[in-house]
Steps between C-alpha positions, in 0.01 A plus 500: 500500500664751244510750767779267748698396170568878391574566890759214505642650222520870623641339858774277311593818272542737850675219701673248307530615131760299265522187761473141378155377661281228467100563613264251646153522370137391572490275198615523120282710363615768770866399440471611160331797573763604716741470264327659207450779755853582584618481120265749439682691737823467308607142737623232298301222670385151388271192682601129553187295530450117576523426172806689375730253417872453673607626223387815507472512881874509478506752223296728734737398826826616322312807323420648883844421600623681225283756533352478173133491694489717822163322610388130496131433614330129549245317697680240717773413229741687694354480840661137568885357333551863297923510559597879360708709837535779242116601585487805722103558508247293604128655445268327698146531323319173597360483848534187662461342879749229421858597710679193343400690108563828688876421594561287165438866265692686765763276460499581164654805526734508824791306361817676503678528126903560485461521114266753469647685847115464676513503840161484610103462367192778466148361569252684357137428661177572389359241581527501921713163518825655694233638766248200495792226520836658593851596395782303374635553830240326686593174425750364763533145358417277229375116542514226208146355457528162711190411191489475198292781289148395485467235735235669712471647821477880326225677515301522105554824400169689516256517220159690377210453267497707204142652547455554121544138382553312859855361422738450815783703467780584740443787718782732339379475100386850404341338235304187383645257270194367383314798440681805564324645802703765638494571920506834559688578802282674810844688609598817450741557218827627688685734217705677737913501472665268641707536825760323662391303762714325795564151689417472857871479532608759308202747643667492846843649400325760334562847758421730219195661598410635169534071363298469802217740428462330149467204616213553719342727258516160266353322796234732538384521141523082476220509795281752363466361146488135671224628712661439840454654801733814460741441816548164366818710314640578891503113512640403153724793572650378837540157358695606202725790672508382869376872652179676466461762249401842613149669533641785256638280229129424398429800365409512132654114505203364253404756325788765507447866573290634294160249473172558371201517617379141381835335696400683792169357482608169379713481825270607706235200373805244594559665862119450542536094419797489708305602787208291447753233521721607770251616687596869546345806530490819333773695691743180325358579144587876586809447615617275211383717200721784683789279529466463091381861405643690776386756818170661431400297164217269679313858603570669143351169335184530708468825406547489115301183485106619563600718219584230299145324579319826391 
């Protein structure tokens, strides 16, 4: 989608502009619309595909190092053997559900380089891995394979049928080979800047209660646009931070303090499903749009909004 590749862009100019970074995309034909998108903000950037010879792999390789390019994009070329320390970003831009391809791109980035004086790695994610899968942190041990690759046991990875010319493909493609049927994703696009988000472990040192009021307010906007229950956050929220948030700190936590009229309404459509599920009552739905929009907002929205249906 044009729209996430210029957002990438804006979020690596505000948060990590002039760093050496590589970028993991969805296939190719995204790589290489990544790049072309940051040189046409002024990035020196370049693609290494499957077929770009060793050669010129290497060419690329010592031109990041150098700095020469600032930004290096590919499609699984660099997920798996790619030895550079010097790289400081890592922009995460394909989804996946695989932890073991997860860790491999992170590790991408965390090694430590005396040369260059880096100390540490940035993950950029747009794509939801870090929250789906985990942080760098999480893993507490690594095990040799006691198989060999591809001797069975695995799982197949998961496929689908191309409903335009009926070819199996695997479930990530965003596009046929065959025949060039796009899928449209059913999500939400999610264009809003990126914040920093925290381990479990690092989330309870935190005893700064502003850091702790942006966190849940991140919790709370994850539920809504997910479509969970709202006090799901609490949960998420306790789990991350070890203590429960406070009743006040939900105020104006999705939508900030000044919404309109159709976010009122839009949250007021997703309290109504959360009750039907949780089986609660009115007085909950009341309660829980005043926790967002404050003291005396349910009563001024039931006033305004029979003028609204007139």
């Amino acid at each position: 989608r044009p729209e996430l590749v210029s957002k990438i862009v804006q979020e690596w100019q505000r948060l990590t502009a002039g760093k050496r970074t590589i970028a993991f995309c969805v296939d190719i034909e995204h790589a290489r619309h990544v790049a072309e998108a940051f040189r046409q903000a002024g990035v020196p950037a370049d693609t290494v595909e499957g077929g770009t010879p060793i050669k010129e792999r290497k060419r690329m390789y010592a031109d990041l190092r150098e700095e020469r390019i600032l930004m290096l994009t590919s499609c699984n070329v660099i997920s798996i053997g790619f030895d550079e320390p010097s790289v400081e970003v890592g922009l995460m831009l394909r989804p996946t559900q695989s932890s073991a391809l997860h860790f491999q791109q992170i590790g991408r980035v965390m090694r430590i380089s005396p040369q260059t004086g880096k100390q540490f790695g940035i993950i950029l994610d747009q794509a939801g891995n870090l929250e789906r899968l985990g942080f760098p942190e999480d893993i507490e041990e690594y095990h040799l394979p006691m198989r060999k690759q591809g001797s069975g046991g695995g799982k197949p990875p998961p496929m689908k049928a191309c409903p335009q010319c009926g070819r199996m493909v695997y479930a990530f493609f965003v596009k046929c080979p065959d025949c060039n049927h796009q899928w449209v994703s059913e999500r939400p696009l999610n264009l809003e800047d990126m914040v920093e988000i925290y381990s479990r472990e690092q989330g309870h040192q935190i005893k700064d209660i502003p850091t702790l009021i942006e966190i849940f307010h991140g919790h709370r906007r994850r539920v809504f646009k997910s479509g969970y229950a709202v006090t799901l956050a609490d949960h998420h929220f306790f789990e991350h931070t070890g203590r429960s948030p406070r009743e006040s700190w939900c105020l104006g936590s999705i939508f900030g303090h000044r919404p309109t009229w159709e976010q009122q309404q839009a949250f007021l459509e997703y309290l109504h499903r959360g009750a039907r599920r949780l089986g609660k009552r009115a007085d909950w739905i009341m309660h829980e749009y005043e926790k967002e929009f404050g003291p005396g907002s349910w009563a001024k929205m039931a006033r305004v909004q029979p003028q609204r249906q007139h």
